[in-house]
MDTraj code that builds the backbone (N, CA, C; nanometers):
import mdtraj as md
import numpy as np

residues = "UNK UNK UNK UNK UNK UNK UNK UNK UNK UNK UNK UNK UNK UNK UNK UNK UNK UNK UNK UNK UNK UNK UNK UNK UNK UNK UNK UNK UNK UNK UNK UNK UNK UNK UNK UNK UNK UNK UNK UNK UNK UNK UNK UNK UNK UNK UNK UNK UNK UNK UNK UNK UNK UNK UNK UNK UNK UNK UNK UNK UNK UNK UNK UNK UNK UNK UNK UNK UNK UNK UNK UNK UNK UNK UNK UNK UNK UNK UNK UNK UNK UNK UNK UNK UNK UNK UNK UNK UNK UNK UNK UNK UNK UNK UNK UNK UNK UNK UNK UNK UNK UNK UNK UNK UNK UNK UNK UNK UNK UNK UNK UNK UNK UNK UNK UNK UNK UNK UNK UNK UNK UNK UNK UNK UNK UNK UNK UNK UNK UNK UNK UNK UNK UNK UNK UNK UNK UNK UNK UNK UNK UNK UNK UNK UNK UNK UNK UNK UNK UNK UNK UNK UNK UNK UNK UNK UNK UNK UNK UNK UNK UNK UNK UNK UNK UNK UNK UNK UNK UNK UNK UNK UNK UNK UNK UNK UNK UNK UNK UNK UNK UNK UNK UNK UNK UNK UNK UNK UNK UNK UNK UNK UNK UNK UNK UNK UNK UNK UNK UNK UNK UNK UNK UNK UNK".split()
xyz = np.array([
    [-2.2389, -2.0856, 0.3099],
    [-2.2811, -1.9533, 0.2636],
    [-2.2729, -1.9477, 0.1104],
    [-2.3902, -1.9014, 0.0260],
    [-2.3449, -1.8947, -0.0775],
    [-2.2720, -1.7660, -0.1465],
    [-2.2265, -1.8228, -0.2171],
    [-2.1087, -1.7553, -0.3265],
    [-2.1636, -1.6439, -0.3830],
    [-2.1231, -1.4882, -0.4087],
    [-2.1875, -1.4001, -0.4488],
    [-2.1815, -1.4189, -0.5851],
    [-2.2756, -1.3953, -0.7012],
    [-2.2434, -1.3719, -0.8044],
    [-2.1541, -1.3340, -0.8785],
    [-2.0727, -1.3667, -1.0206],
    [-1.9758, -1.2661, -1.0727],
    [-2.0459, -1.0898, -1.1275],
    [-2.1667, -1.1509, -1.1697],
    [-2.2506, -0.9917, -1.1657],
    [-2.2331, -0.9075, -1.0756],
    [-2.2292, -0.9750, -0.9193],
    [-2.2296, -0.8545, -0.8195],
    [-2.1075, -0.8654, -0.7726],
    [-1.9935, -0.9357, -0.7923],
    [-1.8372, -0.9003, -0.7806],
    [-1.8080, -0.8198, -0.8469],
    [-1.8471, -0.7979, -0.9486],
    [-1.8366, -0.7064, -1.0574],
    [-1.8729, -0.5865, -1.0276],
    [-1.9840, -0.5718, -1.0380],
    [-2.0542, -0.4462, -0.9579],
    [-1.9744, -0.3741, -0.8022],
    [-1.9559, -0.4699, -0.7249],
    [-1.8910, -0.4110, -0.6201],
    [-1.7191, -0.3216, -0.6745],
    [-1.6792, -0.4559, -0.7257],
    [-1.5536, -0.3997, -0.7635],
    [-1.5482, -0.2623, -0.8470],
    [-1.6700, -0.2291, -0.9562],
    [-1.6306, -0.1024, -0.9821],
    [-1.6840, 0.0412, -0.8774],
    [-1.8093, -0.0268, -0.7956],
    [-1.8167, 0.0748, -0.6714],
    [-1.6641, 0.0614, -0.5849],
    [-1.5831, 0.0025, -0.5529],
    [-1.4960, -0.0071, -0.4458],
    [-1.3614, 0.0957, -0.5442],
    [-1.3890, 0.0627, -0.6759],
    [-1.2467, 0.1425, -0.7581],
    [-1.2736, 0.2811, -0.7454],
    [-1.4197, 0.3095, -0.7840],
    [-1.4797, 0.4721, -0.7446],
    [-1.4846, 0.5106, -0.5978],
    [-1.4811, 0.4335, -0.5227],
    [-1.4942, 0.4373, -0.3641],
    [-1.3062, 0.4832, -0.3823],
    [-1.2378, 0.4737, -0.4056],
    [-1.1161, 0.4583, -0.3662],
    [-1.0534, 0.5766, -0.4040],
    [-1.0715, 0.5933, -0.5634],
    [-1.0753, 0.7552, -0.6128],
    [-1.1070, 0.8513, -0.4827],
    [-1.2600, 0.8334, -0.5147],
    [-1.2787, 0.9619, -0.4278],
    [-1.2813, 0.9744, -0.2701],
    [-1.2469, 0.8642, -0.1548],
    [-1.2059, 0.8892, -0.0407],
    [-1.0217, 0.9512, -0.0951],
    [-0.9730, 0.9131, -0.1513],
    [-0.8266, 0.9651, -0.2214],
    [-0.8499, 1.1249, -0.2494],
    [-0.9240, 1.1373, -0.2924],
    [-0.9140, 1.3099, -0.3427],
    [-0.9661, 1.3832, -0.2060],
    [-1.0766, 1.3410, -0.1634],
    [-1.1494, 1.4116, -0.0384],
    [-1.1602, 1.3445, 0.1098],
    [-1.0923, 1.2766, 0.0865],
    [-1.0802, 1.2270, 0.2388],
    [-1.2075, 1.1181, 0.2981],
    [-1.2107, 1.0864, 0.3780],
    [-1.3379, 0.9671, 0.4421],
    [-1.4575, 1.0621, 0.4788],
    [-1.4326, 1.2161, 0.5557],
    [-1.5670, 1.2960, 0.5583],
    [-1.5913, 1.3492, 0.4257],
    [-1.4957, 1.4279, 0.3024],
    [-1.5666, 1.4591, 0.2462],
    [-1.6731, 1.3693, 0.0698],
    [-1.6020, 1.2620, 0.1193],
    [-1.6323, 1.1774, -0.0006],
    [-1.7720, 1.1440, 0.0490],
    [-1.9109, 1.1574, -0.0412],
    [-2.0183, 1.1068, -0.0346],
    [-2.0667, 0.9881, -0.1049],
    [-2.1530, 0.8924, -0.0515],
    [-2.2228, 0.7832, -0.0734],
    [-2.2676, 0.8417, -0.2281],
    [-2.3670, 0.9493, -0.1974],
    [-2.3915, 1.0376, -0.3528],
    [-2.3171, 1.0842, -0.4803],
    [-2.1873, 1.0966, -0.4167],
    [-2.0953, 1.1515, -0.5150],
    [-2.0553, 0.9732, -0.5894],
    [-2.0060, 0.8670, -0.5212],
    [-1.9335, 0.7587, -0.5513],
    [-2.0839, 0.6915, -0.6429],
    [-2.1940, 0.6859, -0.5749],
    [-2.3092, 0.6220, -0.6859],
    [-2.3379, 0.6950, -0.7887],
    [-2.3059, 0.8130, -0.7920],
    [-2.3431, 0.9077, -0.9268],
    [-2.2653, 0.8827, -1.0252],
    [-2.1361, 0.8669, -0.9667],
    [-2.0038, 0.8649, -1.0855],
    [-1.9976, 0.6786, -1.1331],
    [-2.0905, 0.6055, -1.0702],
    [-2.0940, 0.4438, -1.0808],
    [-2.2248, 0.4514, -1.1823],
    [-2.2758, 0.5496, -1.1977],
    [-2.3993, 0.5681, -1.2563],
    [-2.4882, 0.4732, -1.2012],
    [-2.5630, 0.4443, -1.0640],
    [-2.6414, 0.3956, -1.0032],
    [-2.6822, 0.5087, -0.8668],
    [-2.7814, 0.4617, -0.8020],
    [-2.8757, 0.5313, -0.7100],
    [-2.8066, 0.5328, -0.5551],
    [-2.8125, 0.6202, -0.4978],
    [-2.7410, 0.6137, -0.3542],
    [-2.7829, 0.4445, -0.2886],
    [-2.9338, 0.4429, -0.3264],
    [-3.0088, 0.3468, -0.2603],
    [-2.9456, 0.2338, -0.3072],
    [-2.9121, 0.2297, -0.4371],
    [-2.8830, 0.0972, -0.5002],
    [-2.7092, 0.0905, -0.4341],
    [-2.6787, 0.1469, -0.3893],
    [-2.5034, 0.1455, -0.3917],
    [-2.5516, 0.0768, -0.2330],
    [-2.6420, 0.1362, -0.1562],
    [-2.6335, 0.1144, -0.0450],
    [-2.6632, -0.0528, -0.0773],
    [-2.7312, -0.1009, -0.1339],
    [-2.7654, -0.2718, -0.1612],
    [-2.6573, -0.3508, -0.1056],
    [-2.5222, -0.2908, -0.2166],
    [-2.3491, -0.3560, -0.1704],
    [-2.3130, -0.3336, -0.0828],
    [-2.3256, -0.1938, 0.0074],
    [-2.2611, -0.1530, 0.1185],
    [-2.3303, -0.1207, 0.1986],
    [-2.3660, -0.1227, 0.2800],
    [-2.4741, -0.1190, 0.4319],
    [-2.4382, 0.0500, 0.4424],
    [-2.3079, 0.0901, 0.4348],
    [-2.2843, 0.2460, 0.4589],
    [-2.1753, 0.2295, 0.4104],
    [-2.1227, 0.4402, 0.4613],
    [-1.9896, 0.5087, 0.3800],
    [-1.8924, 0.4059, 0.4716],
    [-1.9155, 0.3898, 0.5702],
    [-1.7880, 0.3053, 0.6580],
    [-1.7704, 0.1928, 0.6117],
    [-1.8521, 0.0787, 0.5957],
    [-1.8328, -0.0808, 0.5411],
    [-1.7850, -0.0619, 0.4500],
    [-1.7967, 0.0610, 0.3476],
    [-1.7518, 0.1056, 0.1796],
    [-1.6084, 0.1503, 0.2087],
    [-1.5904, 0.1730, 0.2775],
    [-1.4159, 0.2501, 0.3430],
    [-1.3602, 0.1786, 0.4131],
    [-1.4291, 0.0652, 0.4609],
    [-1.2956, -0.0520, 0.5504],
    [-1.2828, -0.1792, 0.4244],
    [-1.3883, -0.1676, 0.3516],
    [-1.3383, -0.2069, 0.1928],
    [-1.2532, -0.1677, 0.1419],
    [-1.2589, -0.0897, 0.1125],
    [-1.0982, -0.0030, 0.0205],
    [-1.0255, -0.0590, 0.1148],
    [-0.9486, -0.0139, 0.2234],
    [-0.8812, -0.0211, 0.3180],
    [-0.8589, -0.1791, 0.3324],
    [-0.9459, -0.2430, 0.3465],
    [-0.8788, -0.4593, 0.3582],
    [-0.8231, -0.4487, 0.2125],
    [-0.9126, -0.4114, 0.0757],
    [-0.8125, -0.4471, -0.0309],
    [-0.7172, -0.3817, -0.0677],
    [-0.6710, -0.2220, -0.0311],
    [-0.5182, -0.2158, -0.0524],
    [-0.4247, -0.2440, 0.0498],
    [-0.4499, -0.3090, 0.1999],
    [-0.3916, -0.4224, 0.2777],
    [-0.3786, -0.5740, 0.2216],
    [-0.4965, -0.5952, 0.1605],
    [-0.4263, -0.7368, 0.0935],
    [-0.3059, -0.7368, 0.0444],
    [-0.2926, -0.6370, -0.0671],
    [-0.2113, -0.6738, -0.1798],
    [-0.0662, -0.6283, -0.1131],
    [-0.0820, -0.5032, -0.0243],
    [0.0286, -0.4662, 0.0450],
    [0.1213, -0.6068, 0.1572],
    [0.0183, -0.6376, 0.2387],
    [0.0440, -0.7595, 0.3210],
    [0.1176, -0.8970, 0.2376],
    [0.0665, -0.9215, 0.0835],
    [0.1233, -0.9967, 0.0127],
    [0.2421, -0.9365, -0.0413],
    [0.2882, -0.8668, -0.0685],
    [0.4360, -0.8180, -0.0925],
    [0.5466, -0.8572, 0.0369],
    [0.4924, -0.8057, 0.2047],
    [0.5281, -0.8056, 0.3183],
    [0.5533, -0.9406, 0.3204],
    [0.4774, -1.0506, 0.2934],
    [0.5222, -1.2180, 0.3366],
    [0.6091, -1.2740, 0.2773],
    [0.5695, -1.2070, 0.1080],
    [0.7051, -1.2655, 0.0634],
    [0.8701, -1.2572, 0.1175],
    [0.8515, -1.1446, 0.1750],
    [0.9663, -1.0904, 0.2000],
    [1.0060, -1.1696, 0.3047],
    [0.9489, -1.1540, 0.4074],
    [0.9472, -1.2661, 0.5341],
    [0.9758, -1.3852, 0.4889],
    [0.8640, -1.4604, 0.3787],
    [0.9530, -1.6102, 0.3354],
    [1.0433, -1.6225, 0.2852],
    [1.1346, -1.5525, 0.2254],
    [1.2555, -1.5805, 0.1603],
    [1.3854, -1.5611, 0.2388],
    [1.4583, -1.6368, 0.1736],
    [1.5859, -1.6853, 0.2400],
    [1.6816, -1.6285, 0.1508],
    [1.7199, -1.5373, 0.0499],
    [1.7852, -1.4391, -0.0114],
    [1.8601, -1.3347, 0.0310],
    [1.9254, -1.2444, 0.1244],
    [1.8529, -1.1180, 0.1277],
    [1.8242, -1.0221, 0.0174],
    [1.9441, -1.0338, -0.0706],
    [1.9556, -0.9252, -0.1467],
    [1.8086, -0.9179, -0.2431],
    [1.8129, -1.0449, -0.3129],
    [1.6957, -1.0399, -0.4053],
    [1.5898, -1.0609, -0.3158],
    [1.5282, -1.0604, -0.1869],
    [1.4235, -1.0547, -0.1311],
    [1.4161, -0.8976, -0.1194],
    [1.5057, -0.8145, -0.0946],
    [1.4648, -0.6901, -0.0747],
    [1.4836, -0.5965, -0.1893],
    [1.5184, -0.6272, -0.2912],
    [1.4977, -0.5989, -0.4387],
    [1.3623, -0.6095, -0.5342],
    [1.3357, -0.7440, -0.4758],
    [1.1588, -0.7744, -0.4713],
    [1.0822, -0.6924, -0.4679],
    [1.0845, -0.6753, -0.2791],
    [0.9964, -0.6061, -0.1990],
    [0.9835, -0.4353, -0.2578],
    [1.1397, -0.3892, -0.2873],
    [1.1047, -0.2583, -0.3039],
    [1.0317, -0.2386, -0.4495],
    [1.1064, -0.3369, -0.5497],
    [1.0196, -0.3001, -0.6353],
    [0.9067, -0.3490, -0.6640],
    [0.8128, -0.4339, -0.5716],
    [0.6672, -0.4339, -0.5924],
    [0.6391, -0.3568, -0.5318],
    [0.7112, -0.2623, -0.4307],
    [0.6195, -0.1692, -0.3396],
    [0.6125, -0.0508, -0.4223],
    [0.7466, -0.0207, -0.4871],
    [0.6934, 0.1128, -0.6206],
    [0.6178, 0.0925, -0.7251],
    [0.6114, -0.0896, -0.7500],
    [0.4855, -0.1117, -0.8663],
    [0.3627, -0.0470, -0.8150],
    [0.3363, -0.1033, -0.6621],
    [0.2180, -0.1189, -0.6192],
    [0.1839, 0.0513, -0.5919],
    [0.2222, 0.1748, -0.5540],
    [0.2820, 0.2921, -0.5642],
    [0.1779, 0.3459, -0.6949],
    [0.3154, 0.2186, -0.8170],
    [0.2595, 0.3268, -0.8865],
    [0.1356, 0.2911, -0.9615],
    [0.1151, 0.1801, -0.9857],
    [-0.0818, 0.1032, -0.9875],
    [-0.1867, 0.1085, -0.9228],
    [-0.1224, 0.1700, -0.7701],
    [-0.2201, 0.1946, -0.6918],
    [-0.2838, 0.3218, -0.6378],
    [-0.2332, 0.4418, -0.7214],
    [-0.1688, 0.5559, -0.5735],
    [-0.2796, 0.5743, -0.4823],
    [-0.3892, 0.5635, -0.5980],
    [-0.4897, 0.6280, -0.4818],
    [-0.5518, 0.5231, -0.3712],
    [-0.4885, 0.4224, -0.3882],
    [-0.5294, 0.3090, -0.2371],
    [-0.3950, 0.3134, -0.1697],
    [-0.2594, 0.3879, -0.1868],
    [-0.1836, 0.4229, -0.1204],
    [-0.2405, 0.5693, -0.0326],
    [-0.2647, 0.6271, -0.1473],
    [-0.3310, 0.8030, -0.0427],
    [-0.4640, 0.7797, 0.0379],
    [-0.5214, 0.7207, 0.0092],
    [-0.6632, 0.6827, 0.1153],
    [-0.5812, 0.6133, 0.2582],
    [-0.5184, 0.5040, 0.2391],
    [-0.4319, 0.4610, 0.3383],
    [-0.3411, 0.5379, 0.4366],
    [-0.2627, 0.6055, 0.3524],
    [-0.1980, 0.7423, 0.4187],
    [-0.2619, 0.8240, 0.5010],
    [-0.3906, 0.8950, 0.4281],
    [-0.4726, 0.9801, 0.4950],
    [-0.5366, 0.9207, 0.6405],
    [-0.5870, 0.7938, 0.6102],
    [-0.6426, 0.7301, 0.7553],
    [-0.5243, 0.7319, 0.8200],
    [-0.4039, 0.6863, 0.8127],
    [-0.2767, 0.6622, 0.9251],
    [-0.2279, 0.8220, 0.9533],
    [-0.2175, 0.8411, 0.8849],
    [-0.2090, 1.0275, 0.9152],
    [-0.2949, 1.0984, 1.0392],
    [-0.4436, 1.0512, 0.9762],
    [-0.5338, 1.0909, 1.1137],
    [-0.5911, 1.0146, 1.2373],
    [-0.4004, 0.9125, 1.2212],
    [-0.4234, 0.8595, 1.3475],
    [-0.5214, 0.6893, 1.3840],
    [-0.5797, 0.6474, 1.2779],
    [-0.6008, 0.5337, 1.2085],
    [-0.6970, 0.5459, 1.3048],
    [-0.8268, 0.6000, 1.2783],
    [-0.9120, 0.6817, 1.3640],
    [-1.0311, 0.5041, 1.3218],
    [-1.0047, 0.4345, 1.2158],
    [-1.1421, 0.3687, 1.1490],
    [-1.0367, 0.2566, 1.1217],
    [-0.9440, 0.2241, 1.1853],
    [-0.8511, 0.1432, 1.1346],
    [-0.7362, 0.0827, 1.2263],
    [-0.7854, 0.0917, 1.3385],
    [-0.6936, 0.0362, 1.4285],
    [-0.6239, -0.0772, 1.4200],
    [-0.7696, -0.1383, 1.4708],
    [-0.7842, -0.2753, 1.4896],
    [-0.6979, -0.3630, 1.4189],
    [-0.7577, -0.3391, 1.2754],
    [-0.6736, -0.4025, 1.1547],
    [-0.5446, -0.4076, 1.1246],
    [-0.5328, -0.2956, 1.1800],
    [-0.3490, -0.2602, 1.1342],
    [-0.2607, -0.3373, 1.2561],
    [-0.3601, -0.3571, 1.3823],
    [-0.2678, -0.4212, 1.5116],
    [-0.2693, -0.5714, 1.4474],
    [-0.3852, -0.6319, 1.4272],
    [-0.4238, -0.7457, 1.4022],
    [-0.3112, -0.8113, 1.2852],
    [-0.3660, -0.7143, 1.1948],
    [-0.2705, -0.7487, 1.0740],
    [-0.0919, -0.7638, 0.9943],
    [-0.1307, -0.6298, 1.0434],
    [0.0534, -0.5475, 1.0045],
    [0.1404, -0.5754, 1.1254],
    [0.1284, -0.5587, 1.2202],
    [0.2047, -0.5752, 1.3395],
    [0.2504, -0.7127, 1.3488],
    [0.2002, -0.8241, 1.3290],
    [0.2347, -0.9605, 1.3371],
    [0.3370, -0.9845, 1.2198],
    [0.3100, -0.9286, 1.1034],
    [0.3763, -0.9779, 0.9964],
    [0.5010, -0.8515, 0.9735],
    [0.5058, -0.7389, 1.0526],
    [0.5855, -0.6992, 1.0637],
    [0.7135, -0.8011, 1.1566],
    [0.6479, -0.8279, 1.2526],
    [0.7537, -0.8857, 1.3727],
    [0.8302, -1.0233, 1.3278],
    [0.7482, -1.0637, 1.1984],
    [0.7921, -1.2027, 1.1602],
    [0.9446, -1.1594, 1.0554],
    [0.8858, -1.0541, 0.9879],
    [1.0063, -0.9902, 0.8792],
    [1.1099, -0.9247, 1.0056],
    [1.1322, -0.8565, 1.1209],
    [1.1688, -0.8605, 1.1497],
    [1.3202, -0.9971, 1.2055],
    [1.2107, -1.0850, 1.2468],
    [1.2981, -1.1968, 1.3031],
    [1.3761, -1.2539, 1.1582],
    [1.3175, -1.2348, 1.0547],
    [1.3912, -1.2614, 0.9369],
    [1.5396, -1.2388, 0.9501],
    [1.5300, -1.0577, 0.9297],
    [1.6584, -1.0278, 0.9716],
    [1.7427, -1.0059, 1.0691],
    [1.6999, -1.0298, 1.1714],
    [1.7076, -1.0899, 1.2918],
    [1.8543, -1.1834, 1.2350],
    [1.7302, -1.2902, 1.2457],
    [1.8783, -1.4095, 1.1798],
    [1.9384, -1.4321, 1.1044],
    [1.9273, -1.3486, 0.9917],
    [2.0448, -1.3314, 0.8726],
    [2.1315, -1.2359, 0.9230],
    [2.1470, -1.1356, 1.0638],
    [2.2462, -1.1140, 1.1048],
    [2.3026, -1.1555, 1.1685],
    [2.2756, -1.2921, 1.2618],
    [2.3432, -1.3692, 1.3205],
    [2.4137, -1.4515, 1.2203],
    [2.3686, -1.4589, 1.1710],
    [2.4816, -1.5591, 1.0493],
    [2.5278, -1.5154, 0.9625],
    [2.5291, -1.3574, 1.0032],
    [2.6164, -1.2666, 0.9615],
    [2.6516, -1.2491, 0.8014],
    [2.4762, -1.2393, 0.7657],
    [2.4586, -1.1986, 0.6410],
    [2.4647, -1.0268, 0.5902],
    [2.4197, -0.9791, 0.6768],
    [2.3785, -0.8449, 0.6584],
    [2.4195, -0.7652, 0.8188],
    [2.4618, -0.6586, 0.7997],
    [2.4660, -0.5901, 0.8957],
    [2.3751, -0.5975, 1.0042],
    [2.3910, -0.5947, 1.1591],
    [2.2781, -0.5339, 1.2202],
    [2.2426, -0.4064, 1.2048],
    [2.0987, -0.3748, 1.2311],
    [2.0143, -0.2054, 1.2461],
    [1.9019, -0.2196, 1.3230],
    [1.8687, -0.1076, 1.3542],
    [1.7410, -0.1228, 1.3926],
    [1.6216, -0.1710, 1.2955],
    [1.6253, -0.3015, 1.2526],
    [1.4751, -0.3417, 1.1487],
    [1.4080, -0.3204, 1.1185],
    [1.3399, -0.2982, 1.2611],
    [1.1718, -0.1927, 1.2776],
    [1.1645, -0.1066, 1.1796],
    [1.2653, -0.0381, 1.2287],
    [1.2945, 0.1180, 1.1623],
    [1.2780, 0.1138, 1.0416],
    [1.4535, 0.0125, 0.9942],
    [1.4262, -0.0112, 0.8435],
    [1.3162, -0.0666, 0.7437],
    [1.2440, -0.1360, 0.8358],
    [1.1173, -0.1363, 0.7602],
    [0.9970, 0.0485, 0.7643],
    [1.0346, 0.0829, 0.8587],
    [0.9399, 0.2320, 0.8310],
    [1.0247, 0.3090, 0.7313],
    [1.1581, 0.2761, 0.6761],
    [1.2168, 0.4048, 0.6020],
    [1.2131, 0.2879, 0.4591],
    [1.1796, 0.1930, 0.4535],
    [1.1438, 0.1050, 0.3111],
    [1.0196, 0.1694, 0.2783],
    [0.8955, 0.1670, 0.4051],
    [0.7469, 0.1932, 0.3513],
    [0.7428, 0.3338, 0.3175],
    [0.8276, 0.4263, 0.3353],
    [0.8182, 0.5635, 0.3490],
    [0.8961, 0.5980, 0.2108],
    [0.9800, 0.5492, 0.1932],
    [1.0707, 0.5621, 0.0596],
    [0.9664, 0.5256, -0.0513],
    [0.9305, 0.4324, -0.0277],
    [0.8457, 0.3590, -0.1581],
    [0.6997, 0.4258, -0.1441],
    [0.6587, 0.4163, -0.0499],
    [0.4751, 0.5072, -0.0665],
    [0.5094, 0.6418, -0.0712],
    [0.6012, 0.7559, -0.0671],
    [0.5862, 0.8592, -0.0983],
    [0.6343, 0.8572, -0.2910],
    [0.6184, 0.7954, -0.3490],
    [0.6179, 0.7737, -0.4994],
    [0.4465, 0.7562, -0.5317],
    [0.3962, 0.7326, -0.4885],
    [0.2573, 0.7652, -0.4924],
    [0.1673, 0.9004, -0.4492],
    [0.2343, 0.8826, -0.2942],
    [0.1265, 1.0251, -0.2304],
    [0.2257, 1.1207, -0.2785],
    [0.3419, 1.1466, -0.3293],
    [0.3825, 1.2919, -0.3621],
    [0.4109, 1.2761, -0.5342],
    [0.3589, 1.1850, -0.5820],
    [0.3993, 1.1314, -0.7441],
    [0.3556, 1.2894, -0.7713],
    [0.2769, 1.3671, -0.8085],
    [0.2401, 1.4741, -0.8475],
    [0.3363, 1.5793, -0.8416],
    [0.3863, 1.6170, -0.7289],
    [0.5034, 1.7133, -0.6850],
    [0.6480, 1.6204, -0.7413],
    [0.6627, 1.5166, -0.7474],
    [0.7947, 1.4794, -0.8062],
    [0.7742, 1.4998, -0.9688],
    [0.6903, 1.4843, -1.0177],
    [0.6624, 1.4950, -1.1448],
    [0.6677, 1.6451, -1.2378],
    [0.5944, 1.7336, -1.1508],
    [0.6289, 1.8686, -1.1484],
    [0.7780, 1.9199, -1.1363],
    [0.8563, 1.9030, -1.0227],
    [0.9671, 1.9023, -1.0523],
    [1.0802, 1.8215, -1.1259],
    [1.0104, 1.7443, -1.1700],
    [1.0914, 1.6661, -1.2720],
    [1.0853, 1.7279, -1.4317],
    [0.9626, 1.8261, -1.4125],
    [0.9171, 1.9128, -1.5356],
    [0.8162, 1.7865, -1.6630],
    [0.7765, 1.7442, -1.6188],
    [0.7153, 1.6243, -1.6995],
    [0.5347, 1.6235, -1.6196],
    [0.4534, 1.5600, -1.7116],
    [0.3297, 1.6092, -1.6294],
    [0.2798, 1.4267, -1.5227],
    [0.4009, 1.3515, -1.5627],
    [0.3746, 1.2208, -1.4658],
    [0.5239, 1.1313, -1.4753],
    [0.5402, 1.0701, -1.3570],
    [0.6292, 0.9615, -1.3336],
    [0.6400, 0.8968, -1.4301],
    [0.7863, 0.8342, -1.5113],
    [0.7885, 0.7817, -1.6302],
    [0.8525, 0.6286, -1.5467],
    [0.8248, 0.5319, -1.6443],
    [0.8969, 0.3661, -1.5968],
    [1.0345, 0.3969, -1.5505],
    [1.1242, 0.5103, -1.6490],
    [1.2744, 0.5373, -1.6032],
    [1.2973, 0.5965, -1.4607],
    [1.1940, 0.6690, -1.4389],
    [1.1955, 0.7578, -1.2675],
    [1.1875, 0.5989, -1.1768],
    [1.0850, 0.5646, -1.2009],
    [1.0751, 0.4557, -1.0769],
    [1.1775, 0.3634, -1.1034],
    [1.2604, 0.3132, -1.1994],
    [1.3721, 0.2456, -1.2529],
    [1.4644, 0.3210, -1.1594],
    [1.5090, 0.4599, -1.1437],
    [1.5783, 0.5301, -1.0947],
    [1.5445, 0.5236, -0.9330],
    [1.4513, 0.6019, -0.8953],
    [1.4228, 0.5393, -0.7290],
    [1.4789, 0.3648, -0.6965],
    [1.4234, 0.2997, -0.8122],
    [1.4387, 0.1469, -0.7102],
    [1.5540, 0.1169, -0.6910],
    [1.6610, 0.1623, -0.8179],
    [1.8045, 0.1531, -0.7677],
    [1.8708, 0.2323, -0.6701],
    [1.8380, 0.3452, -0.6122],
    [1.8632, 0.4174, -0.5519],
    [1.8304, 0.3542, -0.4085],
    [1.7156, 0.3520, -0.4199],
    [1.6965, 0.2804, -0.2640],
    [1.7899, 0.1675, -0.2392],
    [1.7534, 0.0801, -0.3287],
    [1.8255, -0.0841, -0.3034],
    [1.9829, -0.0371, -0.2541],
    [2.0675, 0.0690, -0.3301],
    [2.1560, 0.1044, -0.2872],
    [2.1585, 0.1319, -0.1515],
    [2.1057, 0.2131, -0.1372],
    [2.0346, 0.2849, 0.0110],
    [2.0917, 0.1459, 0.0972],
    [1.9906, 0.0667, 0.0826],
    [1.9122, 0.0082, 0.1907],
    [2.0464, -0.1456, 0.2008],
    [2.0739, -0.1540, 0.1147],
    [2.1707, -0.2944, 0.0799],
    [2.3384, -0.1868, 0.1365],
    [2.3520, -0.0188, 0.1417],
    [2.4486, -0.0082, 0.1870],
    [2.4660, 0.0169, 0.3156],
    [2.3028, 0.0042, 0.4018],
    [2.3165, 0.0049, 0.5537],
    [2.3552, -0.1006, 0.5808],
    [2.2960, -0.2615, 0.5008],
    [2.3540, -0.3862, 0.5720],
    [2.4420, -0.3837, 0.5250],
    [2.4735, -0.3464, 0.4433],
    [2.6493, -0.4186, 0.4122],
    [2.6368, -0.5111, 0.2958],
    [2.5503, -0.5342, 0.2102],
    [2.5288, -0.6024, 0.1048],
    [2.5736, -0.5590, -0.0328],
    [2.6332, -0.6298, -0.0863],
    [2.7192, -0.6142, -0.2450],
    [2.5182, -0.5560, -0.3108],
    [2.5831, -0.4716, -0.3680],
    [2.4529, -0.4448, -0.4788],
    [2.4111, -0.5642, -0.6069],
])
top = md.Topology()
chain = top.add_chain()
for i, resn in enumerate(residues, 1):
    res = top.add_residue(resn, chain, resSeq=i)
    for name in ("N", "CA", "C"):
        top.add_atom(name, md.element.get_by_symbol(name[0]), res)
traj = md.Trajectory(xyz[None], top)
């Protein structure tokens, strides 16, 4: 198969960054094909060239802020650390938070409504590499590295700790009286969690 151009990698990539914005602000119904080619400054018709439709344009967004998410997730799984593996993890997940928000809130919004356009992917994908990080710690509590817990779990109160620094960055910021998240706030969350999370297993900070 041949190789797409860097012209039209290019091109896609800044339709997929505007694709991402605005399913983020308005959701998957109200974001239009029209609205995302207008603001790309090209023709509905021409946007359609890259994307067959609004859906192929939205399970786009959706595989690339799963890539980068899924690559944080393996590392974690490959390492043999705990402490600095989950020191890692949290703080690329508030990098990624805070570089990403709006491919965190598009993500949110689909799992919110039930992963209505997104099943598949998330069984296929996330579920396997969840179960592997699981068995991780699995056996660093048999060898009685870290406390036992429920894993699972602790992995839903890692993703929940760290992606609500994105989907509620606005309301923390407001009450922080500042008009955005500063490097020191997320400096502040990541230690906080790691505390958190290193004082359920039982791990020296």
């Amino acid at each position: 198969m041949r190789r797409p151009s860097a012209a039209r990698r290019r091109k896609e990539e800044a339709i997929v960054t505007e694709a991402e914005c605005q399913f983020a602000q308005f959701g998957f119904e109200g974001a239009t094909l029209e609205g995302i080619a207008a603001a790309c400054g090209i023709s509905r018709h021409n946007l359609l060239y890259y994307f067959p439709s609004k859906e192929a344009l939205y399970q786009r967004v959706l595989d690339a802020v799963l890539d980068q998410w899924l690559a944080g997730m393996q590392d974690l799984a490959q390492s043999d650390a705990p402490q600095q593996a989950l020191r890692d993890y949290i703080r690329a997940k508030l990098r990624y938070s805070r570089a990403r928000p709006n491919g965190v809130k598009v993500f949110a919004k689909e799992i919110i409504a039930g992963a209505p356009r997104y099943t598949a992917a998330i069984r296929a994908r996330v579920a396997p590499l969840l179960q592997t990080e699981v068995q991780r710690f699995e056996r660093w509590a048999d060898e009685g590295r870290i406390a036992r817990v429920d894993f699972t779990h602790l992995m839903f109160a890692l993703w929940a700790l760290t992606q609500s620094y994105a989907e509620q960055e606005a309301q923390f910021a407001l009450l922080l009286g500042r008009p955005a998240l500063t490097e020191a706030d997320y400096a502040a969350a990541e230690a906080l969690i790691c505390r958190l999370v290193f004082g359920a297993l039982g791990l020296a900070e």
